[in-house]
N, C-alpha and C positions, 0 to 999 in steps of 0.2 A: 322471213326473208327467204326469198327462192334460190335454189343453186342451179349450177349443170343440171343435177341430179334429178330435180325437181321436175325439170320441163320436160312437158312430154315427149312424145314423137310428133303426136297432129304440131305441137310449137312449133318443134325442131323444122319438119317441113313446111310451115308455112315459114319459116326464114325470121321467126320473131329472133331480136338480138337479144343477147345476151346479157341482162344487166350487170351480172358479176364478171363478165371480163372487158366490157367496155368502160370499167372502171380505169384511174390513172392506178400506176404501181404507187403503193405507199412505202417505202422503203423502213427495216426495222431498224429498233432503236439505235441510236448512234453510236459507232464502233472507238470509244473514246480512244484506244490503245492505238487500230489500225490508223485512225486519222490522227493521231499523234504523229506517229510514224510519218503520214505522205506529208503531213505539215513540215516537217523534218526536213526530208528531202526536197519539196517546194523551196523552204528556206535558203539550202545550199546552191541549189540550179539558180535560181534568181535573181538572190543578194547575197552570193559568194558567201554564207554564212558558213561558220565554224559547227558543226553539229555537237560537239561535248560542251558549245557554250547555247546553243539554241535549245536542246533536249530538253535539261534540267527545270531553267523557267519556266519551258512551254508545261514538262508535267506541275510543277506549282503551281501553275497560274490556273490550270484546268482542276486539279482536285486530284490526280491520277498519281495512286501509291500502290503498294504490294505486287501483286498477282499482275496488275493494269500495266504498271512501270516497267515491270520488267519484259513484258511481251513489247512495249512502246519501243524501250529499249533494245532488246533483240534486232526489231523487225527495222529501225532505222540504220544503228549501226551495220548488222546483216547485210541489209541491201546496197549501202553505201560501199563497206567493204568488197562482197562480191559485185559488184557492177559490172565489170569487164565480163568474165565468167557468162554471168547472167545476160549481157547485151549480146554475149557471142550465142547464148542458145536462143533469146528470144528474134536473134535475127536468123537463125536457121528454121525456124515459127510460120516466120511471115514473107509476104509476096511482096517487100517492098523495102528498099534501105532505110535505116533505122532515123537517118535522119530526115526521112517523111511521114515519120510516126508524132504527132504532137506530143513534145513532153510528157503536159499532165499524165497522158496516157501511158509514157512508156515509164514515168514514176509508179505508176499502179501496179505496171507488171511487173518491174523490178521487184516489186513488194510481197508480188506472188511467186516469183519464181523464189525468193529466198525462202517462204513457207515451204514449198512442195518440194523442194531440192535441200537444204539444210537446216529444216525443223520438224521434230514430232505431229505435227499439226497433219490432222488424217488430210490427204488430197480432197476428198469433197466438201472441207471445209474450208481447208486453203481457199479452191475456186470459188467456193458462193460467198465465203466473205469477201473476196477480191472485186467481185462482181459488184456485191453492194457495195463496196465502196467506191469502186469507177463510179457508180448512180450519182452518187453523192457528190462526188468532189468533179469529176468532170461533165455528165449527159448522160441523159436514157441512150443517144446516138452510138459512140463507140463499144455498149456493152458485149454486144454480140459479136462484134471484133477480140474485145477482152476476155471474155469467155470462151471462143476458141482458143486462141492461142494456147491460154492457161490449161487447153484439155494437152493440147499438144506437147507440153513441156511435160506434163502430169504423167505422159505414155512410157518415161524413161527416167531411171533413178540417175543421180549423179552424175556416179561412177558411170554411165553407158554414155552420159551427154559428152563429158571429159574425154571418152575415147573415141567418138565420135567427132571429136571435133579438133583435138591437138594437132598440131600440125607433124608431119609426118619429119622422121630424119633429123627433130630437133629439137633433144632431150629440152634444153632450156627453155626453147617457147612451149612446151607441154607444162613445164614445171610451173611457169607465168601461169598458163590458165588456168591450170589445176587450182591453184591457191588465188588466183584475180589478182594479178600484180602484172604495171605495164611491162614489158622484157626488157627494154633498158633500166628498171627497178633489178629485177634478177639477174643483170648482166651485169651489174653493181655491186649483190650481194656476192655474186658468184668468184668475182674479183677480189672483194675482201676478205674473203672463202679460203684466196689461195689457189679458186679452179675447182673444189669440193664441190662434183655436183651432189652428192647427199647431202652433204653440211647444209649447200644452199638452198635445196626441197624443205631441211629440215629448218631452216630458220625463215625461207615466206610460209609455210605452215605454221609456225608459230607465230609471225607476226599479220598472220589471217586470223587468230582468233580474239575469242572475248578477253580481254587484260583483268586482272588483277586491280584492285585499288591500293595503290599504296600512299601509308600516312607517313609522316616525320614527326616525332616528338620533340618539340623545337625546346620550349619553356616549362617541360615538365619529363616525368621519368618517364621510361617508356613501359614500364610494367605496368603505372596505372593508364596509358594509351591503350594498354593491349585489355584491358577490365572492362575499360569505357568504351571500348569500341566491341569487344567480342573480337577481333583477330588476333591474328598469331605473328611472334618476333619474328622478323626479316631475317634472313640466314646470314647476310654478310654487315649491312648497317647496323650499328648500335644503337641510331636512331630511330627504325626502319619498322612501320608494323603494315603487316599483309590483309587486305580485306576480300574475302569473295565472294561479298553481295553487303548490300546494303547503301545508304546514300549518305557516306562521308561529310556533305556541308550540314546533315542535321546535328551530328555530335558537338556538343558543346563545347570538347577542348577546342574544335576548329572553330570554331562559331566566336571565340573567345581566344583566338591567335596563341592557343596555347601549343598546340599542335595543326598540320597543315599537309595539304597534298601533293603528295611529292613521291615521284618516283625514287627505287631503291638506287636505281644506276646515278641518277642527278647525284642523293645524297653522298654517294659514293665520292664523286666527282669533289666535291667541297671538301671531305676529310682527310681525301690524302692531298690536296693543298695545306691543309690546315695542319696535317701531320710531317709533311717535308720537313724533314734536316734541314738547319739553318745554322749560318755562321754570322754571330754578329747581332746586332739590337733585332727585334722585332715587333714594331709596333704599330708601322702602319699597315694595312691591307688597301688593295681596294678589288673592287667588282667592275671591270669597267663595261659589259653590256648586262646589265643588272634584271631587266625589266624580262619577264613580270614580276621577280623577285624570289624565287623560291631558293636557288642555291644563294643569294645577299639573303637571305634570312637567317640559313641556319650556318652560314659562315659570320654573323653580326653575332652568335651566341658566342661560337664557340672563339670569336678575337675577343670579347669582353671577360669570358672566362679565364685567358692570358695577361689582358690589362693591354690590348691592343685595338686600338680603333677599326673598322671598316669602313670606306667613302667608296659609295654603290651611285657608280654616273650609269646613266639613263641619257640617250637622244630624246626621246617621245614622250610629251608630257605625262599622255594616259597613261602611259606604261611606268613611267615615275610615280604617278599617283597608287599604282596597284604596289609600287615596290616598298612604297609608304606605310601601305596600310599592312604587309605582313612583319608590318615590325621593323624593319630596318630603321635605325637612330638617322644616321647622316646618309640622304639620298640628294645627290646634285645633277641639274637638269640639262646635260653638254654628252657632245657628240665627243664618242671616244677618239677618234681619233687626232682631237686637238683638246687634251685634257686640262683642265683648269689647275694642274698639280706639278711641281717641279719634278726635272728630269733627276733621273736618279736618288729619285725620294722614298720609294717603295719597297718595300721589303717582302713581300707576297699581293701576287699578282693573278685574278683567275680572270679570261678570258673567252667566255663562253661564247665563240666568236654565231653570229647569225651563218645561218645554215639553210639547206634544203630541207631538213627535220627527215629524211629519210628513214633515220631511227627512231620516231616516234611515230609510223603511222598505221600501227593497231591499237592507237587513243587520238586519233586523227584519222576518220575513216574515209573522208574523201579528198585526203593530202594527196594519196597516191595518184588517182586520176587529174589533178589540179598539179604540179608538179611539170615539168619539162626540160630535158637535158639544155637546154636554150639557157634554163634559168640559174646555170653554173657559172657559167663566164663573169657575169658581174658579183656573185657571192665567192667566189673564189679571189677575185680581184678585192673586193671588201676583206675578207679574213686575214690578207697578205698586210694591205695596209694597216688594219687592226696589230694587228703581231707587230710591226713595227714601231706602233705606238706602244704598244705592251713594254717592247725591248725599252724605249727611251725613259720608261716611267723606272723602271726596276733598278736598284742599288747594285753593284757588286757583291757579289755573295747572294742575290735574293735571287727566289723564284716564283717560276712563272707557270700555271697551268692552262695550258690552250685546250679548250673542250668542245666537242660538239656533239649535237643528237644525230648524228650521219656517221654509214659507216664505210661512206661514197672514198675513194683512195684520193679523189680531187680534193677532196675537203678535208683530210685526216692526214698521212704520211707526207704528200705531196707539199703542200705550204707549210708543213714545219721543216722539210729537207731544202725547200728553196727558204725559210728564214734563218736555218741553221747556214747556209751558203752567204747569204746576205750580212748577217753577225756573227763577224770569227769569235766577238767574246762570247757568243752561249754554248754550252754543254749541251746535251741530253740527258737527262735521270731516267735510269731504269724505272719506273712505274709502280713495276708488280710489287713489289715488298710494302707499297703501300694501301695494300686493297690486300690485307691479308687474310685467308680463309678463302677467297674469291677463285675458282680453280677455272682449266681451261681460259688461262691468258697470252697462251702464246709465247712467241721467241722474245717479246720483248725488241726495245725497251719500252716505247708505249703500249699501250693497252686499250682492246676494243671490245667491250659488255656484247651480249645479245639474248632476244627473250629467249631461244630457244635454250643454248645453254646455262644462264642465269633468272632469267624470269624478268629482265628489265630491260627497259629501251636499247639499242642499240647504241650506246655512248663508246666516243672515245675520247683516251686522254691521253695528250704527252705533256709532260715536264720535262721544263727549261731552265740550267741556270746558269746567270752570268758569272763570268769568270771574273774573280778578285783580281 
């Protein structure tokens, strides 16, 4: 077979072509991990998919474990998480606004810009794997488009694009880009801060990165969770084990509803319900927005351990069927706010009212972008009504935990100050004495988690109780 090389000069001038470059590119073997990854993001831009629920099957269904999974992993979440970041430097890139760039393509480069900007991966491999993969998933056509750009990101590390690009005069939008969070995200944390603009650097920086796995040891001890899994006890749950790496649905406590996924902040949330001082019988519980089930799981242990029922209502079928399967005994399938249970029946109450998830989204990595101040008005208006029904469910003497994954002031202080207004009979309970060991809680009386200080979602909780 002849090359370049081969051909002479007489060839070369008489203009003979080149067999070896008028060849098509045969592109090399398939990047299972990178095209995991754009499948990923494809997934989320098109059919509003969840990526912590799309990732997992897409790598079971393909074969992709170890070394494979985790780059899959990385480069999805990565890219998802810095998006913003990343669209602000790939549109300072290019000669055209971003939204005349075709998706597919500007998936590819989000893909790349998260290699060359916040991974190990040498810049000339970033680019040419980036390159092969535009071949692949969109055209030979936009490669040479793809290919510049990616050099042009490559000419400057981070840290230069960050300064380059903040906006001047306005510590809080520099602090947004820096970490990829919209500014009404950070003008939220900033808020729940107190006004801390380090606090709040320090907590979107934390909730920009890779999370932790955390387990629950629902139906077994948790020393032999921590054997079986290879992690280490959670510093404040008793139930709580810490994982940092590996893929949780393989172990077989989980696989076996023996144990389950669960953040450290959720489980928290459940035990000092579970722990409230009480005056008076305690027997029933219930969960009244239950679904998917995780705090109605390990609250169904710990009321059968006292000889107290839990009734875990669920609006949404799917989501009753998910509350089913971790276990919970009594799940019923009715919108809380017209519950099937008499008033003043309840003797402990948790209301994990529907939220913005604010505080969950560095395990939600394109919540942040999907999200809109818009979309407070009617979950704020739901939580009030919720709480209302809460108050009517609950006994004298019983209590009530209002809980959310946000640690937005609309969703947290606010509707329990306008429900404490609404019902002269509820109290407030100080919180903290029941998350004990748990430091950095604040003045009280409720109480709001966050990864940076705790390692776990941004939860908050106030306790409620009525007055005898």
């Amino acid at each position: 077979m002849s090359t370049p090389h081969d051909r002479t000069p007489h060839d070369r001038a008489a203009g003979k072509p080149d067999r070896r470059a008028a060849r098509p590119y045969r592109p090399p073997a398939d990047d299972k991990p990178r095209r995991a990854a754009y499948d990923v993001l494809l997934a989320v831009r098109q059919d509003a998919a969840y990526a912590n629920l799309v990732l997992p099957k897409l790598l079971r269904d393909r074969g992709i474990s170890g070394r494979d999974a985790a780059l899959a992993t990385e480069l999805a979440y990565g890219a998802l998480r810095g998006q913003g970041l990343y669209d602000a430097v790939i549109q300072a890139c290019v000669d055209r606004p971003l939204a005349k760039v075709d998706p597919p393509v500007l998936d590819v480069l989000r893909l790349g810009a998260h290699q060359l900007l916040r991974t190990r991966i040498p810049p000339h491999a970033a680019v040419s794997a980036t390159v092969d993969l535009a071949r692949r998933v969109v055209s030979a056509g936009p490669v040479a488009f793809v290919n510049a750009v990616l050099r042009k990101i490559a000419a400057k590390d981070l840290a230069a694009w960050v300064a380059e690009l903040s906006p001047r005069d306005d510590r809080l939008g520099a602090l947004a880009l820096e970490h990829s969070h919209p500014r009404w995200i950070a003008s939220a944390f900033r808020d729940a801060l107190g006004g801390d603009l380090w606090q709040t650097g320090a907590a979107l920086a934390a909730d920009d990165a890779r999370p932790e796995v955390h387990l629950v040891a629902r139906r077994m001890e948790r020393e032999e969770l921590v054997e079986a899994s290879g992690g280490t006890p959670g510093p404040y749950s008793p139930y709580a084990v810490r994982l940092s790496e590996g893929d949780p649905g393989a172990l077989g406590a989980v696989k076996h509803g023996l144990a389950g996924v669960q953040d450290e902040g959720s489980q928290l949330m459940a035990v000092a319900l579970a722990d409230a001082p009480l005056d008076g019988p305690d027997r029933l519980w219930v969960d009244l927005c239950a679904g998917p089930g995780g705090k109605a799981a390990l609250l169904d242990v710990l009321a059968a351990e006292r000889d107290a029922v839990l009734v875990a209502l669920e609006a949404q079928h799917h989501r009753s069927k998910l509350v089913r399967r971790s276990g919970v005994t009594t799940v019923v399938t009715a919108d809380a706010r017209t519950p099937p249970l008499a008033p003043g029946s309840v003797d402990r109450v948790l209301l994990d009212a529907p939220c913005s998830g604010l505080g969950a989204l560095r395990r939600r990595p394109e919540a942040r972008w999907r999200r809109q101040p818009s979309d407070l008005p009617s979950l704020t208006r739901l939580q009030g009504e919720l709480l209302d029904s809460a108050v009517r469910l609950l006994r004298p003497g019983g209590v009530l935990a209002y809980v959310t994954c946000s640690p937005h002031l609309a969703e947290t202080t606010v509707p329990v100050g306008d429900a404490l207004r609404r019902h002269p009979e509820l109290e407030q309970v100080d919180a903290r004495p029941l998350l004990p060991g748990v430091p950095d809680l604040g003045d009280g009386p409720g109480v709001q988690l966050w990864p940076h200080l705790h390692g776990t979602d941004a939860m908050h909780l106030s306790l409620l109780r009525k007055r005898v």
